[in-house]
N, C-alpha and C positions, 0 to 999 in steps of 0.2 A: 277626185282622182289624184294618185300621188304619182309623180313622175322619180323612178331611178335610175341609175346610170348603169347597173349589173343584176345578172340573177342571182349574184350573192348578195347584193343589198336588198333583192324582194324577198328573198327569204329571209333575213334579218330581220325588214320590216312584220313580216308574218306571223316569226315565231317572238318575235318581243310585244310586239304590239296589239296583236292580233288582231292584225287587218286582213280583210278578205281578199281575197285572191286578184278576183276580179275590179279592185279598188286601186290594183298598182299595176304600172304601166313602166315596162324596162326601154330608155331611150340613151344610147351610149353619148359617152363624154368625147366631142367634138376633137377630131384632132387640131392640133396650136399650129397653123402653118406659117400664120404671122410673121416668124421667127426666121424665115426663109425669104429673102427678099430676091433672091437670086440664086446661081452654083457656084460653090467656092471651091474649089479644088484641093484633094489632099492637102498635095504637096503646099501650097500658099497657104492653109489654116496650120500646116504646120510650123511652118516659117513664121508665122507670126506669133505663135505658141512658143516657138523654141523646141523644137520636137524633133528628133531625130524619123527621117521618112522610110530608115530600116526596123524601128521598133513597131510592135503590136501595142498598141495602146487601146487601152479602156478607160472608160469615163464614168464616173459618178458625178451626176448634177444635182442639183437643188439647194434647200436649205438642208443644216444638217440639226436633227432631232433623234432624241435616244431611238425612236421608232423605227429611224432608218435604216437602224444594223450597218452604220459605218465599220462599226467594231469588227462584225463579222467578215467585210469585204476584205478589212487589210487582213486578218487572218488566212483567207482566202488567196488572198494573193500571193500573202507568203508560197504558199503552196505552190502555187502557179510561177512563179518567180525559180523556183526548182526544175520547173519543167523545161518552162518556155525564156531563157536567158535575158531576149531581148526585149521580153512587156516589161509596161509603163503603166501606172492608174493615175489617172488625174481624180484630184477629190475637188470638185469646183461649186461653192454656196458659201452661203453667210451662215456663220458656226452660232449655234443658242446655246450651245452647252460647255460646261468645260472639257476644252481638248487635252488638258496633261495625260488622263487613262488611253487615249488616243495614241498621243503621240509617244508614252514609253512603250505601247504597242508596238510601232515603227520602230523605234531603237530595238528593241529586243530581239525580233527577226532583219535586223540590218534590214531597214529597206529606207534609208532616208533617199539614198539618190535614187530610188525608182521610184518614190510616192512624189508626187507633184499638186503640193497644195496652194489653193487657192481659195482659203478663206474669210470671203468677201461678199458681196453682192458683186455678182455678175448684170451689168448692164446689158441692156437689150441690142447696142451694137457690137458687142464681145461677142455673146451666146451660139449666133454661127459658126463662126471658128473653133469653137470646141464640140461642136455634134460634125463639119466636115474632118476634125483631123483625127477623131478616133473611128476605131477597128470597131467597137461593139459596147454596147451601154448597158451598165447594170444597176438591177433595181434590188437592192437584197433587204427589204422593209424584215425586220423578227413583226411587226404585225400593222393593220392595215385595215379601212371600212370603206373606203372606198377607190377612186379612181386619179391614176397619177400624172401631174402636167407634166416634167419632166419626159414622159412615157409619150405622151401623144407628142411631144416638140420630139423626141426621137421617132416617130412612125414618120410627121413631116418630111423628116431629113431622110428618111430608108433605109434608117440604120438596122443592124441585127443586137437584140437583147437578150439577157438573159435574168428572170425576174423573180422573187419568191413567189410561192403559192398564196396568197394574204391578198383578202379586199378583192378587186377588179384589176387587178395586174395580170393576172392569166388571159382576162381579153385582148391585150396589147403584144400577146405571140401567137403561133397558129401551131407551131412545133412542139411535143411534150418534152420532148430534151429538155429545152432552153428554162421546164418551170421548175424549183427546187424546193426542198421544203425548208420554211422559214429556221434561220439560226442553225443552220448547218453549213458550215464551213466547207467542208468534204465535198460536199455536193456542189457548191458555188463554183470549188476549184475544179472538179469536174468536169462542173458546163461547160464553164469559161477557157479551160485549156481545148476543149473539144472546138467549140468557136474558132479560136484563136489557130490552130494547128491544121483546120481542114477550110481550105479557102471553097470548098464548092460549097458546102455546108452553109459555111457565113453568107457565099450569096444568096443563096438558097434561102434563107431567113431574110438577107434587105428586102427580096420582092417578095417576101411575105409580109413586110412591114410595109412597103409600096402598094401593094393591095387592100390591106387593110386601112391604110389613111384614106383611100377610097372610101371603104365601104364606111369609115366615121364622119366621110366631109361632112362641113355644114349646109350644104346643100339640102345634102340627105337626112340630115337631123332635123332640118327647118321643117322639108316638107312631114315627116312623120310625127311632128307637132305640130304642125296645123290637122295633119289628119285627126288627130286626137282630140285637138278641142272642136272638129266639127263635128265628130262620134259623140261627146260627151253635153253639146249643145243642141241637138237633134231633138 
């Protein structure tokens, strides 16, 4: 039996491999709560940030890889940046690429004083303070196979996302607003001013993302893998 994390990775697995149906077994990617040792409030994860507590701020976390359509986000926010005056992006991860196409990005659309870069590795007692003190987390991969940490340490926190269609990222919202299709810009800014400008909205997606860290604990993953290897050792 193969164990994967989405029903886009069983059909993957199917049509590449051509493995049978009944040979693969879909068991999602555990939310990261780890990461959450306690509540950290806005206002303090902002203050330690340096963040202004009248701005809408959004966050990109991880490493940064051509995959993850950085490119596209600051394009994106240009956009957004037009609408919504007072947003902020944080770009927070240790960079593997070269950033100069990156960064005359940012010159070009004047966005040096909104973009807030931070690239580095983020230590594991930073990481809180940047999922409390933003508005809403995006995940804008151009393409993607499977399932995102980042994604689940934002389910952790309650945060509202907004994610491409690529891989297992569409399991980590419950809302179709919030899913875009990869390497569209237009559409990122879209989401994202829609998030950012309708405060019921954005709640309305934390306790979708509060519910769904539920429905991924590991509680519940544990048990539906033992159920599996007792069906399969029977």
């Amino acid at each position: 039996r193969i164990i994967v994390h989405s029903e886009i990775n069983k059909r993957q697995l199917k049509e590449v491999f051509r493995i049978k149906d009944e040979k693969i077994s879909v068991i999602a990617y555990g939310v990261l709560n780890f990461y959450k040792k306690g509540e950290i409030a806005k206002e303090e994860a902002r203050k330690e940030l340096n963040l202004d507590n009248r701005d809408k701020v959004i966050l990109y976390f991880g490493n940064i890889r051509r995959y993850k359509g950085v490119d596209i986000l600051i394009r994106a926010f240009a956009k957004v940046r037009q609408e919504i005056s007072n947003s902020k992006l944080i770009i927070a991860g240790k960079n593997w690429i070269d950033w100069q196409p990156f960064q005359e990005l940012i010159d070009k659309h004047g966005l040096n004083k909104d973009i807030i870069l931070r690239l580095n590795y983020i230590s594991t007692p930073e990481i809180p303070y940047y999922f409390s003190a933003c508005d809403l987390v995006v995940l804008p991969y151009s393409h993607f196979e499977s399932q995102s940490g980042p994604g689940n340490v934002a389910l952790a926190f309650g945060k509202a996302m907004v994610v491409s269609n690529v891989g297992g990222l569409s399991d980590l919202v419950k809302n179709k607003d919030v899913i875009v299709p990869p390497c569209d810009d237009d559409r990122l800014a879209k989401a994202i001013i829609k998030v950012l400008k309708d405060d019921d909205f954005r709640e309305k997606l934390e306790n979708n993302s509060k519910e769904l860290a539920q429905k991924y604990s590991w509680d519940k993953i544990a048990k539906r893998t033992i159920e599996l290897y007792k069906e399969i050792t029977r």
